[in-house]
C-alpha positions in Angstrom: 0.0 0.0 0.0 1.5 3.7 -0.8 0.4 6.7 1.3 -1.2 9.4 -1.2 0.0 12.9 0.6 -2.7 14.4 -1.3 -5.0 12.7 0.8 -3.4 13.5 3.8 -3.7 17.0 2.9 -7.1 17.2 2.1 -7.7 15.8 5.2 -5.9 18.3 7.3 -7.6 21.2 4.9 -11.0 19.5 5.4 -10.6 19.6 9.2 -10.2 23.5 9.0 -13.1 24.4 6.3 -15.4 21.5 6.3 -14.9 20.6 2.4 -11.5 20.2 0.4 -11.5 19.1 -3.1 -8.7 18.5 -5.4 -9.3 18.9 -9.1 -7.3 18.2 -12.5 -7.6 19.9 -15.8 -8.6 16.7 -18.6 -8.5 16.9 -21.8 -12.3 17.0 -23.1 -11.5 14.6 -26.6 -12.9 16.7 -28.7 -10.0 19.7 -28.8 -6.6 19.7 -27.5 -7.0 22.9 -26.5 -10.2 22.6 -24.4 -9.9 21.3 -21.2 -12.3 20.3 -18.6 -11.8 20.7 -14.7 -12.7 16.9 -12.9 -12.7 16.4 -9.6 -10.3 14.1 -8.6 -10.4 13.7 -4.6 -12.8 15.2 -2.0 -12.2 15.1 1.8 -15.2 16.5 3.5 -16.0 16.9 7.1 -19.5 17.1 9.2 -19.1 17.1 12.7 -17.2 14.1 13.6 -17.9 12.2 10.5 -15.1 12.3 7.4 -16.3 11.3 4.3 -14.1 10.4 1.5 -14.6 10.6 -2.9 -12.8 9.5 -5.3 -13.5 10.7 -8.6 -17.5 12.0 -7.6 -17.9 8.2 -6.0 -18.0 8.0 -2.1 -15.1 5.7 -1.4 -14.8 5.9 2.7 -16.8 7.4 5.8 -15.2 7.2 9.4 -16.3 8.2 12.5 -13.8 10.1 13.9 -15.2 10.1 17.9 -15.5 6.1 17.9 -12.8 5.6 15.2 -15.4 3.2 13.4 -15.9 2.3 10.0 -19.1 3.4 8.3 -18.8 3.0 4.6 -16.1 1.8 2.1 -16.0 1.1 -1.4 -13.9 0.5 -4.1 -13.2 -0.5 -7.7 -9.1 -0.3 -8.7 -5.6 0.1 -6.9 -5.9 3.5 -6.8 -9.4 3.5 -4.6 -7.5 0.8 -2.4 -4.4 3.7 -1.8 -6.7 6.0 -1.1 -8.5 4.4 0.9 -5.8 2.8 2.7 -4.2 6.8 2.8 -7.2 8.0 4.5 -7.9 5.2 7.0 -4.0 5.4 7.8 -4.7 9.0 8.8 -7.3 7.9 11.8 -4.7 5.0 13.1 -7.1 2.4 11.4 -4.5 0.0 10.1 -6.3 -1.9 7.3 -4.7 -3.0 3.8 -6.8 -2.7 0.8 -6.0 -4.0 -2.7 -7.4 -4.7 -6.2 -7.2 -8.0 -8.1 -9.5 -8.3 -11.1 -9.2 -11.9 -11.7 -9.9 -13.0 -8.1 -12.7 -10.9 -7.3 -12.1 -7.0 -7.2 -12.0 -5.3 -4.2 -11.1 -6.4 -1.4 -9.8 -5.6 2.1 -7.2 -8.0 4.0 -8.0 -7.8 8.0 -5.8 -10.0 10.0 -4.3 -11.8 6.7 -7.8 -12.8 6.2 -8.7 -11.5 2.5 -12.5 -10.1 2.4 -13.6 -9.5 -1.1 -16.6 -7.1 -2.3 -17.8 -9.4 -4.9 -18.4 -11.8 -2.5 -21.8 -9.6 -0.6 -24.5 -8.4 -2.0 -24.8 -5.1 -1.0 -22.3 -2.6 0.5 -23.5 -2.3 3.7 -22.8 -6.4 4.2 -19.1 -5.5 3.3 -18.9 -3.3 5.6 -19.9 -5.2 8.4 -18.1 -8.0 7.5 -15.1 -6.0 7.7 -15.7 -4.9 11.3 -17.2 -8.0 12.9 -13.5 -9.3 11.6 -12.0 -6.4 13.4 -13.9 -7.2 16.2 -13.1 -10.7 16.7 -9.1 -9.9 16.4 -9.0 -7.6 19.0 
């Protein structure tokens, strides 16, 4: 896993204003010379809640008073660093990765692999994720 300093700034300017966004200039594909702004990472912040997005797609929500994990999704490597970035932040130590051909997704809690193909909804994930934090500790 590689720490994304971007993140980790966005994090720190999110704490101060509420909302941080990093965006990149793209090239449209119909002129070379027009370029469109895309958003590329969003940190935002309500009350003790930090929600993180990755290209306009909610990625990662943490509570920040309980340090728990409320929402985390993901679809490449570079959702996984990010991911893996912003938990880092929190002291959450969880690894994240991205293999295609095995089934996407997944996050690796106690060497235990837990892929996102393998549930049905998001919100199973997730609580798979933390009863096997929960049972490790």
């Amino acid at each position: 896993m590689k720490i994304i300093k971007t993140v980790e700034k966005l994090i720190e300017r999110a704490e101060r204003r509420g909302v941080a966004t990093l965006n990149k200039k793209v090239n449209d594909g119909y002129y070379t010379y027009s370029l469109v702004t895309k958003e590329v990472y969003r940190v935002e912040k309500e009350g003790n809640i930090f929600t993180l997005y990755h290209y306009g797609t909610k990625t990662c929500q943490v509570d920040t008073a309980t340090n728990e994990i409320l929402y985390l999704y993901g679809e490449s490597v570079s959702d996984a660093d990010s991911i893996f970035t912003f938990l880092h932040y929190f002291d959450i130590v969880l690894s994240f990765g991205y293999k295609p051909v095995n089934g996407g997704f997944y996050a690796s809690v106690n060497g235990k692999q837990i892929f996102i193909d393998d549930f049905d909804r998001l919100e199973n994930f997730t609580k798979a994720i933390k009863k096997e934090i929960k049972t490790n500790l």
